[in-house]
N, C-alpha and C positions, 0 to 999 in steps of 0.2 A: 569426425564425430558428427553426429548424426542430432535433429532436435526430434522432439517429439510432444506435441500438441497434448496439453495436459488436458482429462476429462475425472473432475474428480466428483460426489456428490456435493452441494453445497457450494460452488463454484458462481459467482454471477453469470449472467446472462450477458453477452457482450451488445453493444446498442450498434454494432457495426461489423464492417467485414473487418476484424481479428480473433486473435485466441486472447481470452486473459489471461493463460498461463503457458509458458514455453519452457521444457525442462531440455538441457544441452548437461548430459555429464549426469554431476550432481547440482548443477546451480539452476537454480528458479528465475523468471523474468516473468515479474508481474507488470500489466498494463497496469496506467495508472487509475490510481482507486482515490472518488471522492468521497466525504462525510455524509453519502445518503446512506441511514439506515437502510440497512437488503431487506429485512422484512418487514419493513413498513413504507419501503419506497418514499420515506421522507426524511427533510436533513433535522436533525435534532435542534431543539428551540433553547437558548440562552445565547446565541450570538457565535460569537468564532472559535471559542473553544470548544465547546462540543462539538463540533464542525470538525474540527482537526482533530480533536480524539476518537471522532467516530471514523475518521479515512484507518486509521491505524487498529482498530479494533476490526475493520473489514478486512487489514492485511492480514493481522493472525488466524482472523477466521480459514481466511484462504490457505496460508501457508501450513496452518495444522493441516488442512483438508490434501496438503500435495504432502504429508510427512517430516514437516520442519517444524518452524514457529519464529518469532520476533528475534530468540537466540541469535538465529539464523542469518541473517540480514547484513550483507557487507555491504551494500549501498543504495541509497535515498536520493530520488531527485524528488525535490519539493517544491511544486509551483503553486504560487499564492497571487493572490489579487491586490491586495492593499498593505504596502511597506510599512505600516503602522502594526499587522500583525505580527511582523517577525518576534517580536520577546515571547509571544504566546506560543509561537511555532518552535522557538529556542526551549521553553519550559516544559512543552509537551514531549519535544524531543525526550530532555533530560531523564522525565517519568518513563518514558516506553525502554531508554537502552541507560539504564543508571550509570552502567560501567561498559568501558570499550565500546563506546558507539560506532556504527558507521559508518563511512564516508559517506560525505552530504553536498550533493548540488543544490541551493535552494533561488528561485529567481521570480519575481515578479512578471509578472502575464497577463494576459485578459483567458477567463474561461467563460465554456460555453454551460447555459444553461440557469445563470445566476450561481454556479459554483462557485465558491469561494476558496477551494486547496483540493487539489489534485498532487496523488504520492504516488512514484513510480521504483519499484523496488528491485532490489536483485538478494538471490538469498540463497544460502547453501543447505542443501538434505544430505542431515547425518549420513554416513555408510553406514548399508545394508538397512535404507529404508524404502520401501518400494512404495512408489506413489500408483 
């Protein structure tokens, strides 16, 4: 099976030599995606929860834009900076996949940038939807 370097509209810009989207099959492989706002190229101000709802509202952007959506999404790695956030990262989980979440790597890190949560996803496109 063969991949194929997704080019969808609406897709960020990668800051490096990769793809941020690799479709193999039906399943999605998203680079990981931090809490910058795409269209205002800044992170959202209230501290770490928005921060971590904005990485996740840039995965649906993406995954609509390849033919999926959050539905979609068999698993999560989730790298964070400071162990104090995990209950936030646990609760925002909760909100984004209410039922049947899943599978989740989550680990503590150092990011580059002052980022504070980077989400690397994998994610399946219903049949018969052409990205």
């Amino acid at each position: 099976m063969t991949h194929e370097v997704v080019r969808a509209e609406g897709l960020p810009r990668p800051n490096g030599h990769y793809s941020p989207v690799v479709k193999v099959g039906n399943l999605l492989f998203l680079a990981a995606q931090t809490g910058i706002d795409q269209t205002t190229g800044t992170v959202p101000e209230g501290g770490f929860e928005p921060e971590c709802r904005q990485a996740f509202t840039n995965i649906d952007t993406i995954l609509r834009a390849c033919g999926s959506g959050l539905p979609g999404v068999v698993r999560a790695v989730v790298l964070y900076t400071d162990p104090a956030d995990l209950p936030v990262i646990n609760a925002v989980f909760a909100d984004t996949f209410p039922t049947d979440p899943p599978a989740r790597t989550a680990a503590v890190v150092g990011l580059a940038g002052g980022r504070r949560i980077s989400i690397e996803i994998t994610a399946v496109v219903p049949s018969g939807t052409a990205v």
